[in-house]
VOPADO-897992 format. One record per residue: residue in three letters; x negated, y, z of N, C-alpha, C in turn; residue number from 1. Coordinates in Angstrom, 3 decimals. Atoms other than C-alpha are relative to their C-alpha. Layout:
<pts>
<pt><residu>Ala</residu><n_x>X</n_x><n_y>Y</n_y><n_z>Z</n_z><ca_x>X</ca_x><ca_y>Y</ca_y><ca_z>Z</ca_z><c_x>X</c_x><c_y>Y</c_y><c_z>Z</c_z><num>NUM</num></pt>
...
</pts>
This chain:
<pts>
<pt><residu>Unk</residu><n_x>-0.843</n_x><n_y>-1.168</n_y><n_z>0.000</n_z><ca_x>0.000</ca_x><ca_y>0.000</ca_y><ca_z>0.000</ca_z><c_x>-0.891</c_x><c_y>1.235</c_y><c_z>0.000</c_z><num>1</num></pt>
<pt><residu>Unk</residu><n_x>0.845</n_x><n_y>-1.282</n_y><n_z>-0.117</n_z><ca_x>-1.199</ca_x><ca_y>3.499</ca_y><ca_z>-0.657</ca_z><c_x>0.777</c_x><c_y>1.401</c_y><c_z>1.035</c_z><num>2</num></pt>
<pt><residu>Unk</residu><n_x>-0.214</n_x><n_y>-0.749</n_y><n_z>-1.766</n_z><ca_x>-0.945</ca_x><ca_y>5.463</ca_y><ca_z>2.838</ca_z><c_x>0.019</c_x><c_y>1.835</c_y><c_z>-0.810</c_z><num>3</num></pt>
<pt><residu>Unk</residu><n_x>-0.409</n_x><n_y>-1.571</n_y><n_z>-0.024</n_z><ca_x>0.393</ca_x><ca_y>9.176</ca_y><ca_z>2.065</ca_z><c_x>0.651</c_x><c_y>0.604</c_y><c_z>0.817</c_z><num>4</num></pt>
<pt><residu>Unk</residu><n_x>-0.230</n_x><n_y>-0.501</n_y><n_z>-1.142</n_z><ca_x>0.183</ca_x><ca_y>11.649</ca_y><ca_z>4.819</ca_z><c_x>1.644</c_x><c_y>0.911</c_y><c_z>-0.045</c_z><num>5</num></pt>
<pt><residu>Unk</residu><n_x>-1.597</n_x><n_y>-1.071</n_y><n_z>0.308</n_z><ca_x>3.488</ca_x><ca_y>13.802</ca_y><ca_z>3.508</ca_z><c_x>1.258</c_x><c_y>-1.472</c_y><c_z>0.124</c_z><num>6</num></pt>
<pt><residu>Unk</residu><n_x>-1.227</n_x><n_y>0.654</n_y><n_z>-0.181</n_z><ca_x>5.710</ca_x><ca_y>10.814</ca_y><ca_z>3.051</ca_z><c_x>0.298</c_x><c_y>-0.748</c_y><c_z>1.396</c_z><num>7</num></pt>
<pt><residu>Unk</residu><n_x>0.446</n_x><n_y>0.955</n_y><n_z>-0.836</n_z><ca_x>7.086</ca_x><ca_y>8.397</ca_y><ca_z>5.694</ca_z><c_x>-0.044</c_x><c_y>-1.842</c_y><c_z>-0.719</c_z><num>8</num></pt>
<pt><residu>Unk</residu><n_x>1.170</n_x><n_y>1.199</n_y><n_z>-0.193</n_z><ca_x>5.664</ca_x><ca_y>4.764</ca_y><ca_z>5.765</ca_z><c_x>0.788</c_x><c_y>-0.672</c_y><c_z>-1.159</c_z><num>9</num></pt>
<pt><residu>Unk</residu><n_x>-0.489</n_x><n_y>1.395</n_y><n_z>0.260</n_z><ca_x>8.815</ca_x><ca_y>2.640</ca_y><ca_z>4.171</ca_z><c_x>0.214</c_x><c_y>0.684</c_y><c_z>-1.597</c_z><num>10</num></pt>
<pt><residu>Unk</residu><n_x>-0.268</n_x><n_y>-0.221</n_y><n_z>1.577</n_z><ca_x>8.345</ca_x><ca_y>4.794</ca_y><ca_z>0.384</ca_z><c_x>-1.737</c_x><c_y>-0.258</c_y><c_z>-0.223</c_z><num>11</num></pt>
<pt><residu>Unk</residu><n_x>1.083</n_x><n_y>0.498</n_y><n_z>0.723</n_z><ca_x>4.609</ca_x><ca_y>4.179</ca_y><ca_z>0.348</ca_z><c_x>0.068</c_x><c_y>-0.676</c_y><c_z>-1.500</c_z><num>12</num></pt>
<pt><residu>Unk</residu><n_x>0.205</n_x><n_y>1.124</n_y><n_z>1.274</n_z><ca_x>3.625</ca_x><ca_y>2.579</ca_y><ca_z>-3.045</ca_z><c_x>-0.648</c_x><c_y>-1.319</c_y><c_z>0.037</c_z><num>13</num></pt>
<pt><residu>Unk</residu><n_x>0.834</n_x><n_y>1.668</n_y><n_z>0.325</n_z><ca_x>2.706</ca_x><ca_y>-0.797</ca_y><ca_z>-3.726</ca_z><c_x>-1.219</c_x><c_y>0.103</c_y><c_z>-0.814</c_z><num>14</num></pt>
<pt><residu>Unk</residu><n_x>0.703</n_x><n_y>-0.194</n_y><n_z>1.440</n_z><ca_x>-0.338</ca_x><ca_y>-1.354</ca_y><ca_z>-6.005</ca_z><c_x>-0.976</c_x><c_y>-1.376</c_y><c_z>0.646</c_z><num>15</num></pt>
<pt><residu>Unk</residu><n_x>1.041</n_x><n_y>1.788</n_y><n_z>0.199</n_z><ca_x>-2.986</ca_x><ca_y>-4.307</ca_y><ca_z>-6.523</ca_z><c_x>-1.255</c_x><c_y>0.815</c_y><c_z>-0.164</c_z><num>16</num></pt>
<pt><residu>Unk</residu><n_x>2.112</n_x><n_y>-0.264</n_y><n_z>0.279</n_z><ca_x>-7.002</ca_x><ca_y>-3.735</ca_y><ca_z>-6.492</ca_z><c_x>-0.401</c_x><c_y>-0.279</c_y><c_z>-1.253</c_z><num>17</num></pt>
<pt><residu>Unk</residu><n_x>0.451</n_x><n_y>0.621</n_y><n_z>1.089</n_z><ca_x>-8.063</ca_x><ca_y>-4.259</ca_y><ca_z>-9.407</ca_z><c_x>-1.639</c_x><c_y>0.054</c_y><c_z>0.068</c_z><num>18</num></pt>
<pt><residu>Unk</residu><n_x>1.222</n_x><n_y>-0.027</n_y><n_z>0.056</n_z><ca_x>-11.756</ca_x><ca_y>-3.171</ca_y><ca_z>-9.130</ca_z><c_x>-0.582</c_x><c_y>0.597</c_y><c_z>1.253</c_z><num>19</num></pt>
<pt><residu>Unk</residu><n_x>1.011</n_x><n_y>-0.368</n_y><n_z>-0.870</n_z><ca_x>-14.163</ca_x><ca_y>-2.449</ca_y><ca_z>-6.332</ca_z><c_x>-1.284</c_x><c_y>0.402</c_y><c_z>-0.190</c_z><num>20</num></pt>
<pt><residu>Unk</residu><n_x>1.392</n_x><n_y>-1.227</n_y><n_z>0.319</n_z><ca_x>-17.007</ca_x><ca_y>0.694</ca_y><ca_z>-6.294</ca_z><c_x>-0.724</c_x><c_y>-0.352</c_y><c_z>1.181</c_z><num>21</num></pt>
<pt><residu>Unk</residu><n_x>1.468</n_x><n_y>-0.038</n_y><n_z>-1.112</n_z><ca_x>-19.940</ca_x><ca_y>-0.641</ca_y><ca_z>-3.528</ca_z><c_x>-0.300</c_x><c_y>0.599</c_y><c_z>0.227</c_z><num>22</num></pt>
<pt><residu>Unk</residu><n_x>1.410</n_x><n_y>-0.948</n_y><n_z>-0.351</n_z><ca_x>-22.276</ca_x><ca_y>1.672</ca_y><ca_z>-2.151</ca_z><c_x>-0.959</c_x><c_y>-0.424</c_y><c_z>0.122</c_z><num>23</num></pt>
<pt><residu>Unk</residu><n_x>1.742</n_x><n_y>0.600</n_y><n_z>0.147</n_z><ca_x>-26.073</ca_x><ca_y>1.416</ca_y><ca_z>-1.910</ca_z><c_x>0.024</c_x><c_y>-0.669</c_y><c_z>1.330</c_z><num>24</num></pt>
<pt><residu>Unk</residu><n_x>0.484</n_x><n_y>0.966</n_y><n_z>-1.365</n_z><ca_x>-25.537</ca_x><ca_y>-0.052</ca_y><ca_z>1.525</ca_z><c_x>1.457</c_x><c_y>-1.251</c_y><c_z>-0.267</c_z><num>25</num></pt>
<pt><residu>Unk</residu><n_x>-0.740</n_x><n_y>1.135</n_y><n_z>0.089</n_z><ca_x>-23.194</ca_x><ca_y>-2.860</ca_y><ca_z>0.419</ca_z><c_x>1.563</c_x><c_y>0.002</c_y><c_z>0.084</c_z><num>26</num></pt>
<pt><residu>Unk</residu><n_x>-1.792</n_x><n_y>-0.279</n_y><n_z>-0.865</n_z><ca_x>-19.805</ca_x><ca_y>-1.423</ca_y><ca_z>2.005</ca_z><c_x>0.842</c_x><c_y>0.143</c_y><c_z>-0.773</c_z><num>27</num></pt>
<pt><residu>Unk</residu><n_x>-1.061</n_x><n_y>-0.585</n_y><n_z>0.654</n_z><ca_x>-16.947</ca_x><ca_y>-1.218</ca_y><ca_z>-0.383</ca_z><c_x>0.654</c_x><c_y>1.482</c_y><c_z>0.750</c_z><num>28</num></pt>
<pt><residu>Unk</residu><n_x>-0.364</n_x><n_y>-0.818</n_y><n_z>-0.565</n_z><ca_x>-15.784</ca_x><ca_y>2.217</ca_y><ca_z>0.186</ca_z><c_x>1.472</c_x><c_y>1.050</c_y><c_z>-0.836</c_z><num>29</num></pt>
<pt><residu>Unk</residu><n_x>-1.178</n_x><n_y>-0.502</n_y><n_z>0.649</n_z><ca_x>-13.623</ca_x><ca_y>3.080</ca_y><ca_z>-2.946</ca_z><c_x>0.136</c_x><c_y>-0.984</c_y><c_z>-0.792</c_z><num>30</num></pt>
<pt><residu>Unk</residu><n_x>-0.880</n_x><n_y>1.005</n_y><n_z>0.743</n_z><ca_x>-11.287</ca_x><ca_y>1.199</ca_y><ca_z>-4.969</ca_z><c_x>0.425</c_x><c_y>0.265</c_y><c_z>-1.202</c_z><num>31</num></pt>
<pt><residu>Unk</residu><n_x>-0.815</n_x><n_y>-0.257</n_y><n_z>0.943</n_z><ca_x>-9.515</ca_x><ca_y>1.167</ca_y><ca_z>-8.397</ca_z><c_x>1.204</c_x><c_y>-0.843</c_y><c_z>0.388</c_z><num>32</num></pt>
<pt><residu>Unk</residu><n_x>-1.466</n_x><n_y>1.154</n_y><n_z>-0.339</n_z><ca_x>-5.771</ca_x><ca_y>0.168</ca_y><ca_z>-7.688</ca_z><c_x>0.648</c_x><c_y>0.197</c_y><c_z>-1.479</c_z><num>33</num></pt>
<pt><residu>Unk</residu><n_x>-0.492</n_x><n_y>-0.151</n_y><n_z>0.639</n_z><ca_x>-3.303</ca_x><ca_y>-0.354</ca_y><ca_z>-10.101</ca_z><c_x>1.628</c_x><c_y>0.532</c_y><c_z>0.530</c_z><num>34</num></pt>
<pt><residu>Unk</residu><n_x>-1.177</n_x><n_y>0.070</n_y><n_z>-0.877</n_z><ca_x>0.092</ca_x><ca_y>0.745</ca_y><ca_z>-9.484</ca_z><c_x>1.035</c_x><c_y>0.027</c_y><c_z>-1.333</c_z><num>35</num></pt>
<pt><residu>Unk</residu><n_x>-0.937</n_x><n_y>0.346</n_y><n_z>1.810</n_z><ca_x>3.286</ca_x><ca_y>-0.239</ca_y><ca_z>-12.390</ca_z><c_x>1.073</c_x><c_y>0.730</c_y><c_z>0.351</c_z><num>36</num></pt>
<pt><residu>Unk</residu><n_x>-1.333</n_x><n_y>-0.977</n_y><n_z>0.048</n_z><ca_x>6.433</ca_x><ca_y>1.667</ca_y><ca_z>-13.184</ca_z><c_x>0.727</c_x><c_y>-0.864</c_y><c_z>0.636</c_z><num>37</num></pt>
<pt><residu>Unk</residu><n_x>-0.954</n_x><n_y>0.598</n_y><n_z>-1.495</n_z><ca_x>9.187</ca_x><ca_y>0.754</ca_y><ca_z>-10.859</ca_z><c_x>1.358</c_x><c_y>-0.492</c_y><c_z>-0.896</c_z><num>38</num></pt>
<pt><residu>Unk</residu><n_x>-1.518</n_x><n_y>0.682</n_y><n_z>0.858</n_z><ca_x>11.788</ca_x><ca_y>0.231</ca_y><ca_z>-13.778</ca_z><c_x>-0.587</c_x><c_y>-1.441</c_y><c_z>-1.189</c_z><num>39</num></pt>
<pt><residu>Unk</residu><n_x>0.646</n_x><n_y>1.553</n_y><n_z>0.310</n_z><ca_x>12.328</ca_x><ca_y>-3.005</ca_y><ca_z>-15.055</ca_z><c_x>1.218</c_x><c_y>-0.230</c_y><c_z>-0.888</c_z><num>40</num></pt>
<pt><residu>Unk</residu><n_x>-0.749</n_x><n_y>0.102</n_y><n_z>0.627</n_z><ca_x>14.379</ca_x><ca_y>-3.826</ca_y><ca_z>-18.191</ca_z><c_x>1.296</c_x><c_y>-1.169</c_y><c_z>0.339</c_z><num>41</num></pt>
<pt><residu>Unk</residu><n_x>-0.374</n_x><n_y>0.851</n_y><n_z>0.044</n_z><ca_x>16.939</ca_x><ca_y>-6.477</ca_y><ca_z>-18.435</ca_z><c_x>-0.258</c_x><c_y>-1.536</c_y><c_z>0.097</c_z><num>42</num></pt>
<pt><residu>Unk</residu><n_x>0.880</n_x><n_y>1.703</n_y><n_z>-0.365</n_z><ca_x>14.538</ca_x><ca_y>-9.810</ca_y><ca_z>-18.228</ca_z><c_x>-0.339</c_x><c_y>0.094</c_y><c_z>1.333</c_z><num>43</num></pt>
<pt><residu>Unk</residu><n_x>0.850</n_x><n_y>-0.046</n_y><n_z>-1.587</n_z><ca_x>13.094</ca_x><ca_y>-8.359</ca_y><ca_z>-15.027</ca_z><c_x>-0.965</c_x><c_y>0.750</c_y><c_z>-0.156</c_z><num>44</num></pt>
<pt><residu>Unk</residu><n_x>1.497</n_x><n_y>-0.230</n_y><n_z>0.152</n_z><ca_x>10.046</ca_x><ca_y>-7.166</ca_y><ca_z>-16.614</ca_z><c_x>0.066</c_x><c_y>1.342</c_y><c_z>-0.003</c_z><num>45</num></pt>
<pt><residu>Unk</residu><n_x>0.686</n_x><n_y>-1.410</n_y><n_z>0.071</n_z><ca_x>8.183</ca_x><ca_y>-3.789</ca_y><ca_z>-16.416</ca_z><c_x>-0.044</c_x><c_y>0.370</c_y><c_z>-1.483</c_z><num>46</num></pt>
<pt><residu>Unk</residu><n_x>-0.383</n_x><n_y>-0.870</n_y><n_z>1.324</n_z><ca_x>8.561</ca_x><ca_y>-1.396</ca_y><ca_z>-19.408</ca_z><c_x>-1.095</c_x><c_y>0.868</c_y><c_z>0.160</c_z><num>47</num></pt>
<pt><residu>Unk</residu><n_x>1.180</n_x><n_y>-1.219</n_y><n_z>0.185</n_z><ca_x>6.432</ca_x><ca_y>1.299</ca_y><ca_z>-18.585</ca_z><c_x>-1.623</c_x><c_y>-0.357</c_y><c_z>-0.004</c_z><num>48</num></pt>
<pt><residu>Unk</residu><n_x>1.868</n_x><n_y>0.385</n_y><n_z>0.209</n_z><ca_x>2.321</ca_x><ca_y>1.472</ca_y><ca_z>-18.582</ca_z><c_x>-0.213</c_x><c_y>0.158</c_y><c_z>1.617</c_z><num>49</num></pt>
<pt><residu>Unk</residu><n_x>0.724</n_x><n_y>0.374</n_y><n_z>-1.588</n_z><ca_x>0.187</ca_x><ca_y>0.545</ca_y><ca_z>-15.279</ca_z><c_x>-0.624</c_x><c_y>1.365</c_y><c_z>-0.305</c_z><num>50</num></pt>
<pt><residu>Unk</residu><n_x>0.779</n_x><n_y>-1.430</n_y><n_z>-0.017</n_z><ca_x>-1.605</ca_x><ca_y>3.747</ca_y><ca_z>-14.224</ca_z><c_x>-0.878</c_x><c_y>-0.465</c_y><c_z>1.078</c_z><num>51</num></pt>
<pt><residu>Unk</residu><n_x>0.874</n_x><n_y>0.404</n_y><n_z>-0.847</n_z><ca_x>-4.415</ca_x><ca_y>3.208</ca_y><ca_z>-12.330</ca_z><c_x>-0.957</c_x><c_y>1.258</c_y><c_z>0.798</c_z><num>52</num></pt>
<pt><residu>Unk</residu><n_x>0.337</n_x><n_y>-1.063</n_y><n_z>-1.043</n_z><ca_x>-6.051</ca_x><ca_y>5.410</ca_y><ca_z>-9.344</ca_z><c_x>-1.293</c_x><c_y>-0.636</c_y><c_z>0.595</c_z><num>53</num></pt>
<pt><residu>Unk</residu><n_x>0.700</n_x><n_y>-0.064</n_y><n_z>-0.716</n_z><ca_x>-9.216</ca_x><ca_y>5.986</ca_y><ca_z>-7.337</ca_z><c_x>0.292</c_x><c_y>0.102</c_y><c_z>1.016</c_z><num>54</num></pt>
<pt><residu>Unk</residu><n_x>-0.242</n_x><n_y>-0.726</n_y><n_z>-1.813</n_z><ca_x>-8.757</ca_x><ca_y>5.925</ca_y><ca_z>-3.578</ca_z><c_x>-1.156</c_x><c_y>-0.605</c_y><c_z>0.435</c_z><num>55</num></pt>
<pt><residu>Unk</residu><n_x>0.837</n_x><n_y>0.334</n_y><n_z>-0.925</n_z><ca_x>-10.922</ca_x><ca_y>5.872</ca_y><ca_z>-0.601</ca_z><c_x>1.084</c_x><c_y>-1.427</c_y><c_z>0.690</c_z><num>56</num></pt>
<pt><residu>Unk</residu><n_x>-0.855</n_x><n_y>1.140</n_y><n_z>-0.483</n_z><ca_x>-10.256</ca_x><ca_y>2.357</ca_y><ca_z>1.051</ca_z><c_x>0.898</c_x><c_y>0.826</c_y><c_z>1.565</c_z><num>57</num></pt>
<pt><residu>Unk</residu><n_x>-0.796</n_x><n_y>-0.911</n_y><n_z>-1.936</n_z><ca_x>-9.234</ca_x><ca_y>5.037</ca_y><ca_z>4.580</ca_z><c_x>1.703</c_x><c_y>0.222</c_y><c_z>-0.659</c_z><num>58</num></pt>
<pt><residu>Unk</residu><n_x>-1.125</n_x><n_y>-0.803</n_y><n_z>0.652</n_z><ca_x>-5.907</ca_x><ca_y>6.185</ca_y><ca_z>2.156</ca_z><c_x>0.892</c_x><c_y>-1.462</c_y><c_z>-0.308</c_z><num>59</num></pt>
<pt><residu>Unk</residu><n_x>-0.885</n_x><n_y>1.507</n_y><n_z>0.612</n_z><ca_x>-4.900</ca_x><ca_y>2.046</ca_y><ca_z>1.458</ca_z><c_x>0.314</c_x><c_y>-0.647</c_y><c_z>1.741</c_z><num>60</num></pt>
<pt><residu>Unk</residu><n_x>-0.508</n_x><n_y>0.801</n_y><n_z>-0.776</n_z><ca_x>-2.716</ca_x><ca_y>-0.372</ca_y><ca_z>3.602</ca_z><c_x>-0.424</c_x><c_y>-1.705</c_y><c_z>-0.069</c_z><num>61</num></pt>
<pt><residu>Unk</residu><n_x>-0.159</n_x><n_y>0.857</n_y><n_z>0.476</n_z><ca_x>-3.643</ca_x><ca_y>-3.789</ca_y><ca_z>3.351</ca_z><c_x>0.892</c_x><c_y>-0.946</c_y><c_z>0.458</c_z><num>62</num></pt>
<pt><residu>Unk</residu><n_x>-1.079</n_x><n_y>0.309</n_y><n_z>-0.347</n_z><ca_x>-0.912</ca_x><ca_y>-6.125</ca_y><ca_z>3.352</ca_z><c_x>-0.460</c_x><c_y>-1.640</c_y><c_z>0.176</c_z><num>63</num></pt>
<pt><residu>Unk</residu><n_x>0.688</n_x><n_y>1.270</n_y><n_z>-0.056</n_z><ca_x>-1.898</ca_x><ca_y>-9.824</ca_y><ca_z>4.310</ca_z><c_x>1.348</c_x><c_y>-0.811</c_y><c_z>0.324</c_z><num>64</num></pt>
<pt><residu>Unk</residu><n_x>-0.920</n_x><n_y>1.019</n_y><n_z>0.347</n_z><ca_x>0.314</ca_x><ca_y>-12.735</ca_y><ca_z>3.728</ca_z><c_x>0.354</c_x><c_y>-1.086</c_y><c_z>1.528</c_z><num>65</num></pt>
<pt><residu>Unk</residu><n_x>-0.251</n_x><n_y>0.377</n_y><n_z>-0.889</n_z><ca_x>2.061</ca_x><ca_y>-14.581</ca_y><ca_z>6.584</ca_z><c_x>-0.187</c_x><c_y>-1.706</c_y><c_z>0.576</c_z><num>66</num></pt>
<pt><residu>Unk</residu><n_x>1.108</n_x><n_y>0.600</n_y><n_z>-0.307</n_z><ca_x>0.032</ca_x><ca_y>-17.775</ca_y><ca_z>8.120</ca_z><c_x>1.677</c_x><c_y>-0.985</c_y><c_z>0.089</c_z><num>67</num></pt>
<pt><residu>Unk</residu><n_x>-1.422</n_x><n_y>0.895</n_y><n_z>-0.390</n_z><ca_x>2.707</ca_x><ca_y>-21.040</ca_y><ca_z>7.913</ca_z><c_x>-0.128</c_x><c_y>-0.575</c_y><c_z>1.626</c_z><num>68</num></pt>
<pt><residu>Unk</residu><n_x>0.351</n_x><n_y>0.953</n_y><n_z>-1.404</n_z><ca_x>0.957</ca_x><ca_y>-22.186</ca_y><ca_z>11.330</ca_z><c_x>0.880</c_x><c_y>0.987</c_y><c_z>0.980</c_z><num>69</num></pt>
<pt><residu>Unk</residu><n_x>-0.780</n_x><n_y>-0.724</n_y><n_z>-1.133</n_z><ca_x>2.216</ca_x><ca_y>-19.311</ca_y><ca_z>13.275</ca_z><c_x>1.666</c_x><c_y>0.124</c_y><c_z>0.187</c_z><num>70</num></pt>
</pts>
């Protein structure tokens, strides 16, 4: 999710990583996300073009998938 200080929490955007920028000391520190148009034709599918963004990883949510053990 991409964390924006003006909105609140439950319009955040969704988006996927697509690429990771390193630094000289190893640390991922910025990201390329992708994020897709929100309309979706008649099959289901996306119509519009992916747009893709720079953020600092401090500005992303990460969302981690729920463990069947617990």
């Amino acid at each position: 999710m991409i964390k924006d200080e003006n909105l609140p929490q439950n319009v955040w955007q969704l988006a996927r990583v697509s690429a990771v920028y390193p630094s000289s000391d190893g640390q991922v520190r910025k990201v390329q996300v992708s994020l897709a148009d929100r309309c979706l034709d008649n099959k289901g599918k996306r119509f519009g073009t992916v747009q893709y963004l720079e953020r600092p990883i401090q500005k992303l949510v990460l969302l981690m998938s729920a463990s069947k053990d617990e």
